[in-house]
gemmi code that builds the backbone of each chain (N, CA, C; Angstrom):
import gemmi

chains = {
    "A": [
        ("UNK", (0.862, -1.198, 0.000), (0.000, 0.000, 0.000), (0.894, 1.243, 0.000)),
        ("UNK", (0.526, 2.281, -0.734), (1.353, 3.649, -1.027), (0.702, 4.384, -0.680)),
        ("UNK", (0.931, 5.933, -0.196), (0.220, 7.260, -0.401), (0.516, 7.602, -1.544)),
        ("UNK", (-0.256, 9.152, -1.645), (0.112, 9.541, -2.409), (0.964, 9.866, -3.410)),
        ("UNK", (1.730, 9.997, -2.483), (3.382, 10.785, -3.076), (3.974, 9.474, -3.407)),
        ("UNK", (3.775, 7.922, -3.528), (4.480, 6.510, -3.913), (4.846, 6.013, -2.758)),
        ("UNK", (5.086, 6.927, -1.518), (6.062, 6.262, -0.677), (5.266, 5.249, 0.159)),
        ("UNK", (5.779, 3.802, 0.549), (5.264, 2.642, 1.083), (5.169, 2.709, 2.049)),
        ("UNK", (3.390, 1.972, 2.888), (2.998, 2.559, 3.850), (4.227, 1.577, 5.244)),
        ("UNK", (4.555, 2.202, 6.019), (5.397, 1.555, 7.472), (4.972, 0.892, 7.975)),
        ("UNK", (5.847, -0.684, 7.675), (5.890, -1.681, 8.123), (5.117, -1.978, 9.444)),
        ("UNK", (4.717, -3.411, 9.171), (3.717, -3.667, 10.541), (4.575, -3.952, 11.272)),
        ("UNK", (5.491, -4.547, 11.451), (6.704, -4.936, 12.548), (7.030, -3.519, 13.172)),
        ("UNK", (7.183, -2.439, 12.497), (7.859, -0.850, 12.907), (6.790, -0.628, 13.795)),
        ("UNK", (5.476, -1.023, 13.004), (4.105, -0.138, 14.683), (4.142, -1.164, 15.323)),
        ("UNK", (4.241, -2.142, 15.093), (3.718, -2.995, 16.388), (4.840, -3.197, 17.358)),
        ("UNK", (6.298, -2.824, 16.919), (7.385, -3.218, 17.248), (7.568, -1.101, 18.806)),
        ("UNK", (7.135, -0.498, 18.108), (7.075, 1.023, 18.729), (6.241, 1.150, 19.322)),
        ("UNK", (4.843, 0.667, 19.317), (3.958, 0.139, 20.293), (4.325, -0.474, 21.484)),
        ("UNK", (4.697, -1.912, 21.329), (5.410, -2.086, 22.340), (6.369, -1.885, 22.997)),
        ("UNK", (7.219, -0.939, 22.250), (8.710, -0.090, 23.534), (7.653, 1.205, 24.554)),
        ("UNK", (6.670, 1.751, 23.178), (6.089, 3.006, 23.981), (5.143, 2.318, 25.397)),
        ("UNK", (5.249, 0.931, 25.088), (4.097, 0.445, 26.308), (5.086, 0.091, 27.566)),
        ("UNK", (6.000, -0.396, 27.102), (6.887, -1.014, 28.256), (7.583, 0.467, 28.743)),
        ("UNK", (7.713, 1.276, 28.086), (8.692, 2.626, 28.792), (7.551, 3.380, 29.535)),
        ("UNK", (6.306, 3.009, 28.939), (4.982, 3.746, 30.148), (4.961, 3.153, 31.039)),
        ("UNK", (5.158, 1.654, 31.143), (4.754, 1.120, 32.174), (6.022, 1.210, 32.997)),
        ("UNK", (7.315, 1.241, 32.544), (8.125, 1.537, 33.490), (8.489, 2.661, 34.328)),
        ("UNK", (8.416, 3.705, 33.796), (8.006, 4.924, 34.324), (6.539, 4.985, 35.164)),
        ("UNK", (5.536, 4.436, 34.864), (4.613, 4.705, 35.906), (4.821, 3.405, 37.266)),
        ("UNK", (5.575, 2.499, 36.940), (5.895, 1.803, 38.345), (6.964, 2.907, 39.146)),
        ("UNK", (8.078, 3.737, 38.370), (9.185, 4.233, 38.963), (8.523, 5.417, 39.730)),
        ("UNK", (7.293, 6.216, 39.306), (7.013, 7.466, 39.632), (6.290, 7.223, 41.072)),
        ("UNK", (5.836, 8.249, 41.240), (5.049, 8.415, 42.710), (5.794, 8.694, 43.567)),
        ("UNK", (6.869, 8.641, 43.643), (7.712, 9.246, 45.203), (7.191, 8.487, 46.078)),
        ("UNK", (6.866, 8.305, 47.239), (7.046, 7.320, 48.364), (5.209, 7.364, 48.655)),
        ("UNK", (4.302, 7.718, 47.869), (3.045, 7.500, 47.871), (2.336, 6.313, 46.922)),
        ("UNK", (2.588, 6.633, 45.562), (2.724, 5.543, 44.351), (2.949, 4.674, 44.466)),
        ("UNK", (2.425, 3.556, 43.240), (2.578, 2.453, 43.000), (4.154, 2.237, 42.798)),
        ("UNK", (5.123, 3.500, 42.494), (6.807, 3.109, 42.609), (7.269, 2.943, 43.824)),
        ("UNK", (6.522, 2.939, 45.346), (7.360, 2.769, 46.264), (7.515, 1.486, 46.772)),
        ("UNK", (6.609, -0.030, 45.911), (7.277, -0.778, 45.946), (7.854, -1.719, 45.094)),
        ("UNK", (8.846, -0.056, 44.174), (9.757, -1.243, 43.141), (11.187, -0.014, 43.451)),
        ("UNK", (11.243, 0.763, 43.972), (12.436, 2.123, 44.346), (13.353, 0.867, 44.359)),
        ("UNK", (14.910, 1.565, 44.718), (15.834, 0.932, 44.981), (16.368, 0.594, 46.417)),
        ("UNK", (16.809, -0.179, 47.088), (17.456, 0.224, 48.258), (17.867, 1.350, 48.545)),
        ("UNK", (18.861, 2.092, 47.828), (19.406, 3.604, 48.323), (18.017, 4.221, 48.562)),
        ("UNK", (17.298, 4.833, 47.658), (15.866, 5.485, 47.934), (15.207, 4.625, 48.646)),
        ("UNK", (14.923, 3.974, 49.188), (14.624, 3.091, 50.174), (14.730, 3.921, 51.910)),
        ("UNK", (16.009, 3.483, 51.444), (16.643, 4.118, 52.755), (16.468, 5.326, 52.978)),
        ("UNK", (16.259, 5.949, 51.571), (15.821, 7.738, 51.797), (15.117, 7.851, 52.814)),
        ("UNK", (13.713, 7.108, 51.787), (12.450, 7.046, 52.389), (12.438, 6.768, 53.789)),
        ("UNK", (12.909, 6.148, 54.335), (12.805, 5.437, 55.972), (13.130, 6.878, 56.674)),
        ("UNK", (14.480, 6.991, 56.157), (15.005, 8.373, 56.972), (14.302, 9.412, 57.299)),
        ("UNK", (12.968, 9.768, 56.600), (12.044, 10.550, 56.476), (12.285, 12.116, 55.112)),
        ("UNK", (12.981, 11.828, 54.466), (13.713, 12.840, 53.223), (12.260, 12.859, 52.548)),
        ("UNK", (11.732, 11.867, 52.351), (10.702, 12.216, 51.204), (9.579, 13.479, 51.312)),
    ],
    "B": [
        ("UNK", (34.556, 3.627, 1.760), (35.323, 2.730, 2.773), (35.472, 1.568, 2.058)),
        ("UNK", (36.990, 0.770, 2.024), (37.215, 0.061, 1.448), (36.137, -1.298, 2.291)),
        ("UNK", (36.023, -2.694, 0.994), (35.792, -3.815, 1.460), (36.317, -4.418, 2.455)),
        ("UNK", (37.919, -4.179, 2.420), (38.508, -4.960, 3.493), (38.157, -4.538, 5.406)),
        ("UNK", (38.216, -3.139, 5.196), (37.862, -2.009, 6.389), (36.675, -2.271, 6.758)),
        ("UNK", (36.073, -2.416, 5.512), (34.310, -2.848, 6.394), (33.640, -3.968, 6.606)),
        ("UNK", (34.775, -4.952, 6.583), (34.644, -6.344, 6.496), (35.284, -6.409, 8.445)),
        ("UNK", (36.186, -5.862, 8.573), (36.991, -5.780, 9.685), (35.963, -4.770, 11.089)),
        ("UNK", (35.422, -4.037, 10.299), (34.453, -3.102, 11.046), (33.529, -3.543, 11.744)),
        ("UNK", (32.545, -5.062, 10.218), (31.513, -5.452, 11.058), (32.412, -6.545, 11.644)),
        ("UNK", (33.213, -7.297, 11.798), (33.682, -8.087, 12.640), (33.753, -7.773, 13.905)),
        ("UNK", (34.229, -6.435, 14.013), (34.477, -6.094, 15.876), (33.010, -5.656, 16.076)),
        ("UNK", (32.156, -5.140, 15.342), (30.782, -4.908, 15.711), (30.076, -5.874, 16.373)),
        ("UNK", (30.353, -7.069, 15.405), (29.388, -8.248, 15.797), (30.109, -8.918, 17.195)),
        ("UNK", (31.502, -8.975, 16.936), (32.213, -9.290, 18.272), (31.650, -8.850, 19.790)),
        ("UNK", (31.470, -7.525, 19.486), (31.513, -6.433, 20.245), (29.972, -6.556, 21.369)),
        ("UNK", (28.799, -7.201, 20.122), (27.735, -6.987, 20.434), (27.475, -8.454, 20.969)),
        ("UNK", (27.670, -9.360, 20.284), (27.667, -10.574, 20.871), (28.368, -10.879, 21.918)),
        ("UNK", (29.493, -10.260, 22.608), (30.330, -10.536, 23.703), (29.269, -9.366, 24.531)),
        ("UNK", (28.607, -8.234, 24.026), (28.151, -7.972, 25.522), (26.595, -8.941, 26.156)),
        ("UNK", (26.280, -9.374, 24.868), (25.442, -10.278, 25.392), (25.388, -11.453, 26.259)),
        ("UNK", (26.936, -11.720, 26.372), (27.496, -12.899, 27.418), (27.857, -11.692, 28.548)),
        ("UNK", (28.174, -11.138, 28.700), (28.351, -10.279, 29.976), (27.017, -10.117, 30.626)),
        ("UNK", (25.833, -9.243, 29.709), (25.131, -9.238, 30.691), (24.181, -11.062, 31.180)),
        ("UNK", (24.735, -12.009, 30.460), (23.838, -13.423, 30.787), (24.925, -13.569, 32.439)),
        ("UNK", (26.341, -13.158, 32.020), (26.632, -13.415, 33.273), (26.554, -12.300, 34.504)),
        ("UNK", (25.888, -10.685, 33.831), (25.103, -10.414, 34.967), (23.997, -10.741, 35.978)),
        ("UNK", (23.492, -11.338, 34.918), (21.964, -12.129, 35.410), (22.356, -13.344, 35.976)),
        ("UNK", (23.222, -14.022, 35.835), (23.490, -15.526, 36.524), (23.969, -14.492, 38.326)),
        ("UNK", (24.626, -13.640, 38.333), (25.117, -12.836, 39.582), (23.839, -12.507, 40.188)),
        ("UNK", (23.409, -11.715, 39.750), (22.589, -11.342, 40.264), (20.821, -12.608, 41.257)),
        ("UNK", (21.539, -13.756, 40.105), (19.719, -14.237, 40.401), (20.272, -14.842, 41.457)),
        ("UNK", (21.909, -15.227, 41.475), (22.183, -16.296, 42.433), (22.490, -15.286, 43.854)),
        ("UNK", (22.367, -14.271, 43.721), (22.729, -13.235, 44.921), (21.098, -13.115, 45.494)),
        ("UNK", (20.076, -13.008, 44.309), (18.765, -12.675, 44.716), (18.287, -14.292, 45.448)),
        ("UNK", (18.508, -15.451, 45.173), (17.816, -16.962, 45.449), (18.528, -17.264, 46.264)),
        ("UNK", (20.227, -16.728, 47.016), (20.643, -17.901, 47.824), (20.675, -17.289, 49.107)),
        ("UNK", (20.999, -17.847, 49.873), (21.080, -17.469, 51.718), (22.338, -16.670, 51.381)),
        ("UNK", (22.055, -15.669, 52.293), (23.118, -14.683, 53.113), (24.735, -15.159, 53.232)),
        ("UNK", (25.328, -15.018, 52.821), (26.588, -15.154, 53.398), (27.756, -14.454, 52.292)),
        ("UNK", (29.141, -14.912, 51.954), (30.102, -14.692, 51.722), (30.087, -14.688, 49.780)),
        ("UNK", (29.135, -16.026, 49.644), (29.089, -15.874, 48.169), (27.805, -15.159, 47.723)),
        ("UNK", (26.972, -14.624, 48.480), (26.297, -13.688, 47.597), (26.704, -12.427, 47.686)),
        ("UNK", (27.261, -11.591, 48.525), (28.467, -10.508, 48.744), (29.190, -10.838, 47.644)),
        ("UNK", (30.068, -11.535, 47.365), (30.544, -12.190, 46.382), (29.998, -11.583, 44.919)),
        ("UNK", (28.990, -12.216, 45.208), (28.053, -12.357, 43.611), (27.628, -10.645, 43.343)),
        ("UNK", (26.868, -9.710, 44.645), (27.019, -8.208, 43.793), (28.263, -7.414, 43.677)),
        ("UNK", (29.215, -7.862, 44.380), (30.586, -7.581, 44.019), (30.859, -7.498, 42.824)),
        ("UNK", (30.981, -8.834, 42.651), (31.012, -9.270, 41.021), (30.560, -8.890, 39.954)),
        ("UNK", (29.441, -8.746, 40.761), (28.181, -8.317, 39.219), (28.394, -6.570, 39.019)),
        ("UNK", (29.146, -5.852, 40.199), (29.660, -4.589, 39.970), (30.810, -4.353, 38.714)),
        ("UNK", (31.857, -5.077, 39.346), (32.722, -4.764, 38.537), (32.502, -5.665, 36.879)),
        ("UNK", (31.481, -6.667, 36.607), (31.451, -6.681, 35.133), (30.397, -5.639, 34.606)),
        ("UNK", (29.652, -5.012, 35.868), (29.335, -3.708, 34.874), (29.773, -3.083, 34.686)),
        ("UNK", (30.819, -2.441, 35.162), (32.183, -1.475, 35.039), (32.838, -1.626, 34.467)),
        ("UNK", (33.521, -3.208, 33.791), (34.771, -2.850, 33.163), (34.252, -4.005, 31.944)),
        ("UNK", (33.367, -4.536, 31.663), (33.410, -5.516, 30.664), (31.129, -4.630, 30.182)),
        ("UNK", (30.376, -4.765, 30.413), (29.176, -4.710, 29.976), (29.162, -3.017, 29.293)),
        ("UNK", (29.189, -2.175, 30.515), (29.584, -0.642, 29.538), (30.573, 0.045, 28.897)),
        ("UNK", (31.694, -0.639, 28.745), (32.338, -0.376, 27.720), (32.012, -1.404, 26.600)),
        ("UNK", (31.708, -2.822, 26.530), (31.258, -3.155, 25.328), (30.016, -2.637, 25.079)),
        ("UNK", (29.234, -2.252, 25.537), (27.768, -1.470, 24.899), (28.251, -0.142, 23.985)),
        ("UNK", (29.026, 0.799, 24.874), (29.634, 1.763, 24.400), (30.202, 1.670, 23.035)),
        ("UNK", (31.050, 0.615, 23.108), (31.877, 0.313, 21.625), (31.044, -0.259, 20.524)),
        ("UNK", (30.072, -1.229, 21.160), (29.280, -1.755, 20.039), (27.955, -0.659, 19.564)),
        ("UNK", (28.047, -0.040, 20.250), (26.729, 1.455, 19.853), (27.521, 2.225, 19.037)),
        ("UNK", (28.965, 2.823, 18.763), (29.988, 3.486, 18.302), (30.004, 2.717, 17.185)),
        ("UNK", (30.386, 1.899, 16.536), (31.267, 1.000, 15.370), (30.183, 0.605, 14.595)),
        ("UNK", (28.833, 0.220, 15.632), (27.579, 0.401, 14.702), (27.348, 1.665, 13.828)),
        ("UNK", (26.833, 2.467, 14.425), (27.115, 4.098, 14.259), (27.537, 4.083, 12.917)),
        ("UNK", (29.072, 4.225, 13.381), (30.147, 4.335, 12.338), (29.893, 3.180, 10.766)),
        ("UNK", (29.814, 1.920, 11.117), (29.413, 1.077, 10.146), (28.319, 1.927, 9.320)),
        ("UNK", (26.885, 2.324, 9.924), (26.001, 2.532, 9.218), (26.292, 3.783, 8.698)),
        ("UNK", (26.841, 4.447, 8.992), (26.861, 6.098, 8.114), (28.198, 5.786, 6.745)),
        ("UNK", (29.152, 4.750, 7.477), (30.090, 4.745, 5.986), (29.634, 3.505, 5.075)),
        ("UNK", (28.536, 3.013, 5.409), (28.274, 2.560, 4.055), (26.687, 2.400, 3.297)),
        ("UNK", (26.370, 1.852, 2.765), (24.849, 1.888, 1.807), (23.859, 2.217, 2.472)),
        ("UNK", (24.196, 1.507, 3.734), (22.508, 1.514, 5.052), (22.346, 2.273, 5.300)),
        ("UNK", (23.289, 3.337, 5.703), (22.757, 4.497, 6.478), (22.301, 4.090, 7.460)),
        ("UNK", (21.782, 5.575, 8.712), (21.337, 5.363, 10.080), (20.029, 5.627, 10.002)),
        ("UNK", (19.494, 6.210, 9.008), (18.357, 6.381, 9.106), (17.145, 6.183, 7.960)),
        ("UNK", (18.136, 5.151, 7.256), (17.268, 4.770, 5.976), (16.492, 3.307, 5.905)),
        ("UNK", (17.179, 2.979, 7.288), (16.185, 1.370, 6.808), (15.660, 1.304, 8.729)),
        ("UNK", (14.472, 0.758, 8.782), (13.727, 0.227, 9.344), (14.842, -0.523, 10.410)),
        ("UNK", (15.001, -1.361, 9.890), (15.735, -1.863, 10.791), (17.149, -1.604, 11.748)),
        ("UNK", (17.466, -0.751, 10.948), (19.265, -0.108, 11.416), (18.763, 0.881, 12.193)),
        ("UNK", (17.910, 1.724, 12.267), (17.498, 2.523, 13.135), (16.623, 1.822, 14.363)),
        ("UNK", (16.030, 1.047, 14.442), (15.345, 0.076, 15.430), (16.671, 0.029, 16.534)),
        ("UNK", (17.147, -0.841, 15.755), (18.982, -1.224, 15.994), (19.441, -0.082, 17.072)),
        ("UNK", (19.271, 0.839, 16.568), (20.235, 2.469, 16.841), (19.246, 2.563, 18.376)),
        ("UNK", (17.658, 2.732, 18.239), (16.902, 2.634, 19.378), (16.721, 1.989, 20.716)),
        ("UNK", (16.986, 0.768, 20.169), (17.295, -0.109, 21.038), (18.463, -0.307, 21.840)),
        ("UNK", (19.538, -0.001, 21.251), (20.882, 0.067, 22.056), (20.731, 1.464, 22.826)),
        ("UNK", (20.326, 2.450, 22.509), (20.443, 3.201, 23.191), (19.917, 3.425, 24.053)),
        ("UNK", (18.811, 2.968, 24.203), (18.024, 2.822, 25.107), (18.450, 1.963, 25.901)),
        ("UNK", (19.007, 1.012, 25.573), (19.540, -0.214, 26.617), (20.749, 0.730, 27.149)),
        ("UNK", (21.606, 1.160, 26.808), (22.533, 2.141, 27.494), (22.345, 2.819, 28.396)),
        ("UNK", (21.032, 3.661, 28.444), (20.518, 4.572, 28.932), (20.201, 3.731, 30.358)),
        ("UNK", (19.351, 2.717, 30.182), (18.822, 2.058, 31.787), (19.919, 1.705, 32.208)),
        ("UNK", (21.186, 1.207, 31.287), (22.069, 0.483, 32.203), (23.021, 1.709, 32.964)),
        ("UNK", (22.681, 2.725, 32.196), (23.717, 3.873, 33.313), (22.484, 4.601, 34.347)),
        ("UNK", (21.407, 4.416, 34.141), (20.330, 4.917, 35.655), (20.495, 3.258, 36.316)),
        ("UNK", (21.063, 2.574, 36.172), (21.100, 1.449, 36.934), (22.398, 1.211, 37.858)),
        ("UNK", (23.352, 2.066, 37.054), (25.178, 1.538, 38.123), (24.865, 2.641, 39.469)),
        ("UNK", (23.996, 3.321, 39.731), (23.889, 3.683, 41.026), (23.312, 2.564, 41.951)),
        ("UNK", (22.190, 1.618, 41.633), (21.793, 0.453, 42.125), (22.653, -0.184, 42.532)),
        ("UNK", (23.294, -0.591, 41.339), (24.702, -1.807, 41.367), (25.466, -1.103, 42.007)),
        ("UNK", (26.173, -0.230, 42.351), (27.446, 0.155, 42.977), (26.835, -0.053, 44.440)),
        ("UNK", (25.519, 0.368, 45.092), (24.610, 0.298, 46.384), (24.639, -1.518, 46.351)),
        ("UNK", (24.453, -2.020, 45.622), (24.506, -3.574, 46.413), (25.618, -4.270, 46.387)),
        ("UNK", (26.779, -3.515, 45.425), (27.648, -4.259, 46.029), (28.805, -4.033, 47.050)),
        ("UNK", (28.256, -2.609, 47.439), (28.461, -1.712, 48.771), (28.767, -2.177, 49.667)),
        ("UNK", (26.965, -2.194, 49.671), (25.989, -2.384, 50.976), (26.093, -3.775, 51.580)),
        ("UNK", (25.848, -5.048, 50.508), (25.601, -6.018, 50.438), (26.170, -6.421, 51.695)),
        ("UNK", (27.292, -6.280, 51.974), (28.583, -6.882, 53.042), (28.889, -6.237, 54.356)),
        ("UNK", (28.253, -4.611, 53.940), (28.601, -4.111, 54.940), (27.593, -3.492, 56.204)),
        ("UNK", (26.193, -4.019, 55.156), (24.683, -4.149, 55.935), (23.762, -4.539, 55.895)),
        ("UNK", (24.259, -6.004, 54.904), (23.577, -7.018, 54.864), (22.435, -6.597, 53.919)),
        ("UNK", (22.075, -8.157, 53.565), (21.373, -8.060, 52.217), (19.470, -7.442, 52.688)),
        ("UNK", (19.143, -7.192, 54.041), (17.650, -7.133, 54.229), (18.156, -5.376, 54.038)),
        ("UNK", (19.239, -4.568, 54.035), (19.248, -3.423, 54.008), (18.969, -2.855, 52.520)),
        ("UNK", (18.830, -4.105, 51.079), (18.811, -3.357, 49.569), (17.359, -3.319, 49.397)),
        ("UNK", (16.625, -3.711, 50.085), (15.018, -3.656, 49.718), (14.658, -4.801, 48.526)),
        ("UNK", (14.223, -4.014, 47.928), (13.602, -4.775, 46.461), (14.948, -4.023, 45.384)),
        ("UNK", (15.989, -4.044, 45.667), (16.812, -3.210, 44.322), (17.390, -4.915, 43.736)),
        ("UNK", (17.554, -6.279, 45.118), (18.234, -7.522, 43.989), (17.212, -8.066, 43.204)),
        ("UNK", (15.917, -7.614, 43.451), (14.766, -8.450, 42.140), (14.635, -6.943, 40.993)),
        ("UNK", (15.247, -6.287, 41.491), (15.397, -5.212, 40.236), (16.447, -5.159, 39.450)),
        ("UNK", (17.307, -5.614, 39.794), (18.393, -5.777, 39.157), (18.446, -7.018, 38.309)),
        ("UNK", (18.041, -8.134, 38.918), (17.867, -9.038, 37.807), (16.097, -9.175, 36.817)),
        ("UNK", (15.567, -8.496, 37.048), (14.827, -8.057, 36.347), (14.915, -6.947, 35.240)),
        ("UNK", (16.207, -6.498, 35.714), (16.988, -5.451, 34.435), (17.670, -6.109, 33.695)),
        ("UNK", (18.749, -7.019, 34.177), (19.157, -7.678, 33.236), (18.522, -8.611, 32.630)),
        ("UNK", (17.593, -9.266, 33.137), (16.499, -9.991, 32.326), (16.356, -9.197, 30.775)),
        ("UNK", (15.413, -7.891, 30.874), (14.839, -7.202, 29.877), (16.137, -6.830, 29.132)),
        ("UNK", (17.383, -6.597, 29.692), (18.641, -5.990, 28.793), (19.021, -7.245, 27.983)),
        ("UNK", (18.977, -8.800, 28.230), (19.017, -9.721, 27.517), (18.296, -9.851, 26.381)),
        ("UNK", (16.783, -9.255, 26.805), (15.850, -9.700, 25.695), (15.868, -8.618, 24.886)),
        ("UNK", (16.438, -7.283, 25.112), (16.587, -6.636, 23.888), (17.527, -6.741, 22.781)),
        ("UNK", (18.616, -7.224, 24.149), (19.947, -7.412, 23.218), (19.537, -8.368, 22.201)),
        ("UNK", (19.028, -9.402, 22.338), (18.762, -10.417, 21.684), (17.805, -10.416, 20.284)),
        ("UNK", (16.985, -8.943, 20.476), (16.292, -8.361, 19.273), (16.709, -8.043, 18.940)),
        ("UNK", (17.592, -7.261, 19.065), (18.915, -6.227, 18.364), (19.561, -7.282, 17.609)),
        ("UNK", (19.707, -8.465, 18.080), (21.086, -9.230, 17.279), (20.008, -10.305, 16.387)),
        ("UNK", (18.428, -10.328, 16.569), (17.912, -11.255, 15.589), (17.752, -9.798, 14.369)),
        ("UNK", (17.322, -8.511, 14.769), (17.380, -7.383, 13.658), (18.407, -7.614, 12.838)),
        ("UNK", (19.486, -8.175, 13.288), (20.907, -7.667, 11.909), (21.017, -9.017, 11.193)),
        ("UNK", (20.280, -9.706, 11.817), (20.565, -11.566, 10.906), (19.121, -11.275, 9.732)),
        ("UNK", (17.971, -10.961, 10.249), (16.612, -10.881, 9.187), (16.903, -9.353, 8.540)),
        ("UNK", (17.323, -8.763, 9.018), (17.006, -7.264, 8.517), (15.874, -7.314, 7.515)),
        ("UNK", (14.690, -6.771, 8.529), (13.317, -6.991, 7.633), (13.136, -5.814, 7.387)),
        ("UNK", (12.443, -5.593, 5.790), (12.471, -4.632, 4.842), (11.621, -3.845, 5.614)),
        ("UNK", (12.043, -2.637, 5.241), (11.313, -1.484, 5.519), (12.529, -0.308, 4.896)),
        ("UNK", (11.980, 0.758, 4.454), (12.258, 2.342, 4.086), (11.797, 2.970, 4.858)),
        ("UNK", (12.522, 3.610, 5.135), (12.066, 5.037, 6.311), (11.856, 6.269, 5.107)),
        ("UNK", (11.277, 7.266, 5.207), (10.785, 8.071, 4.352), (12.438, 8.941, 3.854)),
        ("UNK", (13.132, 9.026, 5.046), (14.327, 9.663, 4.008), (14.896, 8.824, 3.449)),
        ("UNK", (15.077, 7.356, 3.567), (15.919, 5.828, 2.751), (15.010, 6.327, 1.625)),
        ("UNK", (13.558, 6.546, 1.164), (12.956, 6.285, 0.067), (13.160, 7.186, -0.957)),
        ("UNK", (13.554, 8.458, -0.304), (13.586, 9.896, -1.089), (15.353, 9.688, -1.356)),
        ("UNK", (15.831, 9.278, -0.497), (17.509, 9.058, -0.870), (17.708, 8.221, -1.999)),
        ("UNK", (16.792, 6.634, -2.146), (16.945, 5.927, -2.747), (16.066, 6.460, -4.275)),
        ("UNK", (15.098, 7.120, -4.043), (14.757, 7.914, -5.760), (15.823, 9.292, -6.444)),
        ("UNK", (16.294, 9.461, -5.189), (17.291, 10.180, -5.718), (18.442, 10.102, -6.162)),
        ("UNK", (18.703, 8.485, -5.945), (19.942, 7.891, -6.294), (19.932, 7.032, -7.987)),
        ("UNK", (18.444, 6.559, -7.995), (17.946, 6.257, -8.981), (17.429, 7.062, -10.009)),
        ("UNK", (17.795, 8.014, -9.772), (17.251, 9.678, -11.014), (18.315, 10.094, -11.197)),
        ("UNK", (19.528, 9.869, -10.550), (20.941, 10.614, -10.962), (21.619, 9.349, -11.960)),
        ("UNK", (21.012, 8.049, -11.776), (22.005, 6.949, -12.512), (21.192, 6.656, -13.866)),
        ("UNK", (20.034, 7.518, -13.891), (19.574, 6.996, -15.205), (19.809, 8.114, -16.331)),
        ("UNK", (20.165, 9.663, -15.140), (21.301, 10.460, -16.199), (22.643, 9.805, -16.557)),
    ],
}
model = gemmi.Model(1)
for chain_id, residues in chains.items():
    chain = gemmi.Chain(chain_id)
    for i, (resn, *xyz) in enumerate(residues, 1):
        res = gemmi.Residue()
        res.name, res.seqid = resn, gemmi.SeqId(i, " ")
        for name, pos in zip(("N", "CA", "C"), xyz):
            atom = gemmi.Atom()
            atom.name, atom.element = name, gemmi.Element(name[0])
            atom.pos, atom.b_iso = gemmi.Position(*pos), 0.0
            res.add_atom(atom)
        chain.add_residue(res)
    model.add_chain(chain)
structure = gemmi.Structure()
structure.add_model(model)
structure.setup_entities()
């Protein structure tokens, strides 16, 4: 399939393939976010961990 | 660029990329056996370990194999931004770069900490860590089935490059 101009429409592997990075980088970012309220405070790291305990947040 | 040069080019490429893919399998063997076994001397051991092959063997081969790629694709036919796949390629590593350097603050903290306040002091960072290298395996591993299929696709400047290459040779 072409547009107009000849050029061939982008590969189904390219959307379905950018689809799924844009899904996995949302979903990783919305586990990481929230600061010590969010669904990221239980995937943080130890160091921020330890923030958190200390009372920093 | 001569044949011989770019014969030698993709050799350390593929070297480059396939050897970091054994680094990070033996991050993940460190890490799972630090995350599954009891407390003691060899799992200290194991984020130790798993520090310094991120330091001196996993990010400098990512580094080099993201570079020589690079370089491969701009000196010859592919280009970086003309095929579907070489740019995927370009995405994917970099992106894998990117987590693995928001990640050596983790790794440098467990293999710190690990010994010197015990493993109930990292929280959830050893099922994150091998859950990173998990996903850094499985990209790597797309990345390296991309350069064996290289499945067709034109990116809109490959198509306008490639009619423009084909309108100058039929002058």
């Amino acid at each position: 399939m072409k547009d107009r101009h000849g050029y061939p429409a982008t590969p189904r592997w390219v959307i379905l393939g950018g689809l799924a990075l844009a899904l996995l980088v949302g979903a990783a970012a919305l586990m990481t976010s929230g600061g010590g309220h969010g669904p990221g405070r239980h995937f943080q790291s130890g160091s921020s961990e330890a923030s958190f305990k200390d009372g920093d947040s | 660029m001569g044949p011989r040069l770019r014969r030698l080019l993709l050799t350390l490429h593929v070297g480059l990329s396939v050897a970091s893919i054994g680094a990070v399998a033996a991050f993940l063997a460190l890490a799972s056996a630090a995350l599954f076994g009891a407390e003691g001397f060899a799992v200290h051991g194991a984020y130790a370990g798993a520090g310094i092959v991120t330091w001196w063997v996993i990010l400098p081969l990512v580094v080099a194999a993201l570079v020589t790629g690079t370089i491969q694709a701009l000196a010859t036919q592919w280009g970086l931004f003309r095929h579907y796949w070489v740019l995927a390629k370009l995405v994917l590593t970099a992106v894998t770069l990117a987590v693995l350097i928001l990640q050596l603050g983790g790794i440098e903290t467990a293999a710190s900490n690990a010994s010197a306040r015990g493993l109930a002091s990292l929280g959830s960072l050893p099922m994150s860590l091998a859950l990173h290298a998990t996903g850094g395996l499985a990209v790597l591993s797309i990345v390296t089935a991309l350069s064996i299929f290289k499945p067709q696709g034109l990116t809109r400047y490959g198509w306008r490059k490639q009619k423009e290459r084909s309108g100058q040779r039929r002058r």
